[in-house]
C-alpha positions as CSV (number, residue, x, y, z in Angstrom):
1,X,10.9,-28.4,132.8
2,X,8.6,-26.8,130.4
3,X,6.5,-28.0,127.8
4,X,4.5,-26.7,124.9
5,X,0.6,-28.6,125.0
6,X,-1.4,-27.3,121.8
7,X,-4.7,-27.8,120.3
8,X,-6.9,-26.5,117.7
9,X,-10.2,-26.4,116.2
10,X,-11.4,-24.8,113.3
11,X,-12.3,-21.7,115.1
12,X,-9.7,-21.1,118.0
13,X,-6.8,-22.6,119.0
14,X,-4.9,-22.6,121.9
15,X,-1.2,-23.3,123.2
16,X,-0.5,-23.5,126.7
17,X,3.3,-23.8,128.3
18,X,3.2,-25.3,131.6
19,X,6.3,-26.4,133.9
20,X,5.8,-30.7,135.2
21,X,8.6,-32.9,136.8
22,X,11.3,-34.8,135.0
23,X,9.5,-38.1,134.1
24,X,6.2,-36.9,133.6
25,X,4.6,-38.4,130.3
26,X,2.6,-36.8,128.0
27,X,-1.1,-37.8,129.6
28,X,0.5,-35.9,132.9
29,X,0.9,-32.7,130.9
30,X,-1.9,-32.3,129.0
31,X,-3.9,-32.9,132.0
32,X,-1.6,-30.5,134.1
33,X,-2.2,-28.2,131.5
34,X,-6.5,-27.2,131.8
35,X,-6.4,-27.7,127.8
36,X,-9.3,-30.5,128.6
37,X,-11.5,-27.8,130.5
38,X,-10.8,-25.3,127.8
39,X,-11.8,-27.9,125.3
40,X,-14.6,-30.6,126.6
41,X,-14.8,-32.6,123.8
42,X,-11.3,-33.8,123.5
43,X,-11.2,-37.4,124.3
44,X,-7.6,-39.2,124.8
45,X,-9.0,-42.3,124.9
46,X,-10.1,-42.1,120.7
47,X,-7.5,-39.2,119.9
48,X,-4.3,-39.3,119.0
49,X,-1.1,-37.3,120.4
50,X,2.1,-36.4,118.7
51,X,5.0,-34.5,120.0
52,X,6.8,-32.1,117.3
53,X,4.5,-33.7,114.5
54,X,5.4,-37.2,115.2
55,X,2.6,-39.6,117.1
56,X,3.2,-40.7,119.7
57,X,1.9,-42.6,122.7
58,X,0.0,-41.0,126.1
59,X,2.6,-42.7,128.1
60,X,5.8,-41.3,126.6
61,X,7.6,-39.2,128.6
62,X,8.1,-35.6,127.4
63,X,11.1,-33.9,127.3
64,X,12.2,-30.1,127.7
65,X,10.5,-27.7,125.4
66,X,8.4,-30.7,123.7
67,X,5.3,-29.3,121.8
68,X,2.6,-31.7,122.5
69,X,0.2,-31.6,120.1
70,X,-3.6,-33.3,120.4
71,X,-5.1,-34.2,116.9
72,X,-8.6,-33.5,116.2
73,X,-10.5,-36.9,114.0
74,X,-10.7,-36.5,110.5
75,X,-14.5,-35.4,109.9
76,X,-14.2,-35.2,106.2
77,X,-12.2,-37.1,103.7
78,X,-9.5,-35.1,102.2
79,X,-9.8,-35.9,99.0
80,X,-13.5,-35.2,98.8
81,X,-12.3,-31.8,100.0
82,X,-10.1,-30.7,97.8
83,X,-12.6,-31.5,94.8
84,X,-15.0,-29.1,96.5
85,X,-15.0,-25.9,94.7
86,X,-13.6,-23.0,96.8
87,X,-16.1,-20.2,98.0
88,X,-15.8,-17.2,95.8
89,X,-13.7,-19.0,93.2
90,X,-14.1,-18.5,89.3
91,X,-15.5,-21.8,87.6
92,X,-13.0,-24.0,86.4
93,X,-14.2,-23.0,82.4
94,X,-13.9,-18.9,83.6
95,X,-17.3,-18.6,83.4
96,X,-18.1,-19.9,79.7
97,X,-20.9,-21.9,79.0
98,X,-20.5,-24.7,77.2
């Protein structure tokens, strides 16, 4: 069967479809697939998996035409984030000086 294992970073991302046997779980594919060659710095042990956007566990086992997705750790808080101002973008007064 075929399977979908994906991963991204802020720079590149990369989707891999590989063919594994009925009953294979998730750990089986993403090894199977060379994503952790591409990308040393995953670690399954700390990060989470999630097939089709819902987590899940590395002993699951995947269906036919699953997307298995690997999720990068939070390195900023997302609300800190969004209060950044945006590169290039006017000041919140337009510009007048108070």
């Amino acid at each position: 069967m075929k399977v979908g294992v994906v991963y991204a970073t802020p720079a590149r991302q990369s989707w891999l479809t590989i063919d594994v046997p009925d009953g294979s779980t998730v750990k089986d594919a993403i090894e199977k697939s060379g994503i952790l060659r591409q990308f040393p710095e995953i670690d399954l042990d700390a990060q989470k998996v999630g097939i089709y956007g819902k987590a899940t566990t590395l002993d699951a086992v995947v269906e036919d035409g699953a997307r298995i997705e690997i999720y990068r750790q939070i390195t900023a808080d997302p609300k800190t984030v969004r209060r950044r101002p945006r590169e290039g973008a006017a000041p919140a007064n337009g510009g007048a000086e108070g």
